[in-house]
C-alpha positions in Angstrom: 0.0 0.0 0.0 1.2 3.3 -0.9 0.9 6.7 0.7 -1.9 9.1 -1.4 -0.7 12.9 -0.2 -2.0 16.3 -2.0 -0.8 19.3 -2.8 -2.2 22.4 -1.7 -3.4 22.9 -4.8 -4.5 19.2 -4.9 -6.9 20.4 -1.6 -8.3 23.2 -2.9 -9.6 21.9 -6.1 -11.2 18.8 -3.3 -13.2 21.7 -1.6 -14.3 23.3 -4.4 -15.8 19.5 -5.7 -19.3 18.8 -5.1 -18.9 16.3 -2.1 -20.2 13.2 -4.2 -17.3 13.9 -6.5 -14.8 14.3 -4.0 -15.9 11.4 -2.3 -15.5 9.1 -5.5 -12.2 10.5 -6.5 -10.4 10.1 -3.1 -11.8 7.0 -2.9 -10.5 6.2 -6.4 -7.0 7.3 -5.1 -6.9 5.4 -2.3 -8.6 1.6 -4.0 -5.7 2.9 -6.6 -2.9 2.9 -4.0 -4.1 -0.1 -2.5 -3.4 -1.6 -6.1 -6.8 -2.3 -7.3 -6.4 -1.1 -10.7 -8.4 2.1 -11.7 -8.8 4.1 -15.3 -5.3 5.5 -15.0 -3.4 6.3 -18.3 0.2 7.8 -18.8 0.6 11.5 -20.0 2.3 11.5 -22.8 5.7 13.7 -23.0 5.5 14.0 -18.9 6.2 11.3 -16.1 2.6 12.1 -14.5 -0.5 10.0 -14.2 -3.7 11.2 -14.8 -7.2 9.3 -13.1 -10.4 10.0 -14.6 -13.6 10.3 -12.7 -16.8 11.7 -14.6 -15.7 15.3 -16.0 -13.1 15.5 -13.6 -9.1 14.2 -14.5 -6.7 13.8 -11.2 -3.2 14.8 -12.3 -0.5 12.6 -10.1 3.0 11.1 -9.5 3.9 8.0 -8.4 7.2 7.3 -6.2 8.3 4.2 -4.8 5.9 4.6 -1.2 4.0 7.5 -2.3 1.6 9.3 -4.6 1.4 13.1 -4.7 -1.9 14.8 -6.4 -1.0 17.3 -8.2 -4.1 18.6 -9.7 -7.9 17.9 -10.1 -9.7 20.3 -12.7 -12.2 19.5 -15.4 -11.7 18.1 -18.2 -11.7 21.0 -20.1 -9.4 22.7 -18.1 -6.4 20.3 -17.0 -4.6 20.1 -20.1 -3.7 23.9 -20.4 
């Protein structure tokens, strides 16, 4: 099992979240660093992770006993 930590950022974007969504995506985390596998995809050019719940994308980094969130944003958003 790995350690899920966020970022300031990271915590900010969880408040803003309706509290359904937030629920679901740190829950999402969490099965994810307990291993159970998740819809997590490589960015390409970039050693991030992203998760994808609904509208809303989870940008992350795994190390060897951790994983930092970055980000959460929409969709349309994220990327830029």
């Amino acid at each position: 099992m790995k350690t899920v930590l966020y970022s300031r950022t990271a915590i900010k974007a969880l408040k803003s979240l309706p509290a359904k969504d937030r629920d679901a995506i740190m829950d999402k985390m969490d099965a994810y660093a307990h291993g159970r596998p998740q819809d997590v995809v490589a960015l390409k050019g970039s050693d991030f992770l992203r998760l994808r719940h609904r509208d809303w994308r989870v940008i992350f980094e795994e190390v060897a006993e951790a994983i930092t969130v970055l980000d959460i944003a929409h969709r349309r958003e994220v990327y830029r």
